[in-house]
N, C-alpha and C positions, 0 to 999 in steps of 0.2 A: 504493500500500500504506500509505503515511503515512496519507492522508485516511481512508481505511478505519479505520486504527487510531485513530483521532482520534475518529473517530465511533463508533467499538463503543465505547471509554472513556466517552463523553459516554452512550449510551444506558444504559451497566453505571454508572454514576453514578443516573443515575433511577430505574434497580431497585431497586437495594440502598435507596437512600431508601426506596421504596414497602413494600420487604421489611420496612425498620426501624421504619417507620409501625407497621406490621401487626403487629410483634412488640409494640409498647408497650400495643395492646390485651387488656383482661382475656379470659385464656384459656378462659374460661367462655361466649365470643363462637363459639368454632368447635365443632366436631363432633372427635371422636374419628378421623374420617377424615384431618384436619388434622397429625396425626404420623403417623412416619415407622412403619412396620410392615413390620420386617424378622427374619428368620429368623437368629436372635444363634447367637456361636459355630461355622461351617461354615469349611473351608480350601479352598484352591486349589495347586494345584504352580503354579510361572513360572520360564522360563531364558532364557537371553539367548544368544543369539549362540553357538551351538553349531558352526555353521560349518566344518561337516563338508569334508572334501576329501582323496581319497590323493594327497596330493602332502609334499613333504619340508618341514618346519619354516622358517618365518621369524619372528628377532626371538622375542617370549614366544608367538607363538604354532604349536599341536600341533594342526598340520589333521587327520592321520592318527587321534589321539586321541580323537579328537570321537566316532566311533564308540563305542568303548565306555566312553567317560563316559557316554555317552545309553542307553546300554544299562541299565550301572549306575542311573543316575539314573531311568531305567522300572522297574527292579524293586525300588528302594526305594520310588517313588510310588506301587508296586501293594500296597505292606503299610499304607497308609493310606486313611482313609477321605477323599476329596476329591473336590467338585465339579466340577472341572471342570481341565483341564492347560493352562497358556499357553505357545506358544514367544513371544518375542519379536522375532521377524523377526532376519534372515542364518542362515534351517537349515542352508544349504551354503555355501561361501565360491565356488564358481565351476563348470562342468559340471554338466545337466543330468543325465545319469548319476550325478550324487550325491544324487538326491533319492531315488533306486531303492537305495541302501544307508542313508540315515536314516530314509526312509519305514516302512519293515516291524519298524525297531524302535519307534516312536513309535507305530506300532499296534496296539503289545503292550499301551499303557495300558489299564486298565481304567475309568478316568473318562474323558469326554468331551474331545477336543482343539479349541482351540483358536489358530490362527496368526495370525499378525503380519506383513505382508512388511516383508524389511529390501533394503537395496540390493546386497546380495552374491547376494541370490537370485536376480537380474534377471542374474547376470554369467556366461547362458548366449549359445547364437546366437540370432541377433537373429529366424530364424523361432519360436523357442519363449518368446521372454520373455512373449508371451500367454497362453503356456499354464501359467504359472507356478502363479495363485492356484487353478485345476482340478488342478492336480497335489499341492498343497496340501490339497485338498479345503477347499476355502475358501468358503460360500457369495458371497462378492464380495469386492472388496476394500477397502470398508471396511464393516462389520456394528456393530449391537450384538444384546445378548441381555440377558434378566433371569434373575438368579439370587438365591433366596432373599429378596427384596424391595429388592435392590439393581442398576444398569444399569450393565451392563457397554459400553466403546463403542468399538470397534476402527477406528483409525486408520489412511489410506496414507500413511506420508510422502514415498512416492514420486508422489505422484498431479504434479508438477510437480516431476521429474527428466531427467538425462541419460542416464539407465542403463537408465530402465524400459522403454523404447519402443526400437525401430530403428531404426537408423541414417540420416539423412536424412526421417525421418518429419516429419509436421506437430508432432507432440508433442515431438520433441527440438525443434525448429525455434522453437517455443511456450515451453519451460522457457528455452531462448538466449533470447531476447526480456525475458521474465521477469529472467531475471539481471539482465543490462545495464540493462534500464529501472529497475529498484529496487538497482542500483548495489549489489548481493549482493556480503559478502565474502567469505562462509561459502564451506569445500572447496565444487567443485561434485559433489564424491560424496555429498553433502548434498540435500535435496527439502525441497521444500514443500507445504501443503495447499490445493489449489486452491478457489476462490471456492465451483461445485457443492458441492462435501462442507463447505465451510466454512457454506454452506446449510443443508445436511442437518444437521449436527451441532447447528445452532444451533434446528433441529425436533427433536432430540432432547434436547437438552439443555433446552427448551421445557416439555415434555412430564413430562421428569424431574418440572422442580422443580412443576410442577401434579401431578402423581401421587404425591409425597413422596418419592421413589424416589433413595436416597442416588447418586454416579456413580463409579466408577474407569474410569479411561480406560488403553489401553493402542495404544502404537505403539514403532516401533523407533526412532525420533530423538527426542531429551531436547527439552526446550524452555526448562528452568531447574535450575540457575542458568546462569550465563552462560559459554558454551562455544563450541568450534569442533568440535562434533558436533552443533551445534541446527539446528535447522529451519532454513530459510531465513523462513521467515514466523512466529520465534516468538514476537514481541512482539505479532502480530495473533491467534496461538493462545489467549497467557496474556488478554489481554485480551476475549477471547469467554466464557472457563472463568470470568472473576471477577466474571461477570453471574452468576453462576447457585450459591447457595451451598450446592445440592445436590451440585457436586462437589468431591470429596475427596479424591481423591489421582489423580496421572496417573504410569503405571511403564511404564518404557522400558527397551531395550539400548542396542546402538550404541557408547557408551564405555567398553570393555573395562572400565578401570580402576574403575568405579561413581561415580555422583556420587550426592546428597541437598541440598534445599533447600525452606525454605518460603515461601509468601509468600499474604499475603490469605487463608488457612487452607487452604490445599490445598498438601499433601504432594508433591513430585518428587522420584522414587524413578530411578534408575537402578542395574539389577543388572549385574552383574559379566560378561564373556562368559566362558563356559565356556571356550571353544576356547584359551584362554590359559594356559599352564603344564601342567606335568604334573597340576595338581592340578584337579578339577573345581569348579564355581560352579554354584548352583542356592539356591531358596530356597522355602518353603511358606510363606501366606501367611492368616493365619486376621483374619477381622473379625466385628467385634462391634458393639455400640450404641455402643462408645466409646471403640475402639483399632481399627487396622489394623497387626498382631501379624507384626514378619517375621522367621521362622527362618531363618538362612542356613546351607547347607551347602559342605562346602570351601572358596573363599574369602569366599564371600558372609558378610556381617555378619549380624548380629541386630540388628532397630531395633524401635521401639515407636511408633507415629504416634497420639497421640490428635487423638479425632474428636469431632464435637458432632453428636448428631442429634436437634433440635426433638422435643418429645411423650414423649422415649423416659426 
């Protein structure tokens, strides 16, 4: 995993040069295609960690509550106009039977849903943990989509975990290996993004910055600033995302408490888990040519991310 990181550093080194080449030339050199052409002004709902379960209270967190937080939290997203709804992965905190009382409220949204797997989602019996991201209505687990002139790109963090696979499986068997040989401190309730997707992404992320097409990334494990709810792989994550200066911001759950960090111009956003307190966490989240605009409700903050996008 070192030599890996070593080497996407070194290639994310010759980009950015060739990028910075590129930018010193007179902009009279490209075509109009060359900026970025996005549909300014449009919002999104995103929650974190809603983590639904009738089971009794531990610590700040109101498993039982989660129900009609989400209820609430649908029927204020139904008096807005918004693109598209994010959960952030952990819908339910454990039993498959809890996806059958968050499900049918989250399908009252009247915008389009989109999910996240978190690692509490996986914490049914181990014949159902496949059926998880279909019960989700997930087209895989990990997708992206465009919205308004912008690539959206949904991350597993579980794609190299403990939790997500059965027990004795070659994939638990696979994540062990993984730990021990890259000497992991992180919880092992923690995952990583395996090599395949770390492929795929880096095709889409390819694509992006050839298209103009700005990126938000979204998964349920943070990656910065520096935590013991990151990734297991998230020094090889940050250093893939800072080849590419299309992308802008990456928004996670996981860390109840919320985190925020920047670094090499893209924004780490971590929202607040719902499931926490009596008081609900939720936020909408409007972007523009030159802000990514976050309203927070209940605990969640208000932040302001400005953005740069080339042409615009």
């Amino acid at each position: 995993m070192y030599l890996t990181r070593l080497m996407l550093e070194k290639s994310c080194l010759i980009k950015r040069i060739q990028i910075a080449l590129l930018a010193m030339l007179p902009m009279s050199m490209f075509s109009a295609v060359d900026s970025y052409d996005t549909t300014a002004d449009y919002t999104f709902g995103a929650i974190a960690d809603c983590q639904y379960c009738d089971v009794k209270s531990t610590g700040l967190r109101r498993y039982a509550l989660s129900k009609g937080k989400l209820a609430d939290c649908v029927a204020d997203f139904n008096t807005m106009d918004l693109a598209f709804v994010t959960h952030l992965g952990d819908f339910i905190d454990r039993d498959f039977a809890s996806f059958d009382v968050v499900n049918p409220i989250f399908a009252k949204l009247k915008a389009p849903k989109v999910h996240v797997l978190g690692n509490h989602d996986f914490s049914v019996a181990d014949h159902l943990k496949k059926d998880v991201p279909a019960k989700l209505g997930m087209p895989s687990k990990y997708y992206d989509f465009e919205e308004g002139g912008w690539r959206y790109v949904i991350l597993d963090g579980n794609d190299v975990s403990f939790h997500a696979y059965a027990k004795g499986s070659a994939e638990v068997q696979a994540a062990a290996d993984y730990y021990e040989n890259n000497q992991i401190k992180s919880p092992k309730w923690n995952g990583a993004i395996g090599a395949q997707q770390l492929a795929w992404l880096k095709t889409v992320l390819e694509k992006a910055q050839r298209d103009n097409e700005p990126v938000i990334l979204f998964c349920h494990f943070p990656i910065y600033p520096e935590n013991n709810h990151n990734l297991w792989n998230a020094k090889e994550v940050i250093a893939l995302l800072e080849c590419y200066p299309c992308v802008k911001a990456y928004i996670n759950g996981h860390n109840h408490h919320g985190n925020y960090g920047m670094k090499a111009g893209i924004h780490y956003v971590t929202l607040k888990g719902m499931v926490d307190t009596e008081t609900t966490s939720y936020a909408v989240i409007k972007v523009d040519d030159d802000s990514i605009d976050i309203t927070g409700y209940g605990r969640e903050q208000n932040r302001l991310l400005p953005i740069s996008l080339p042409g615009n």
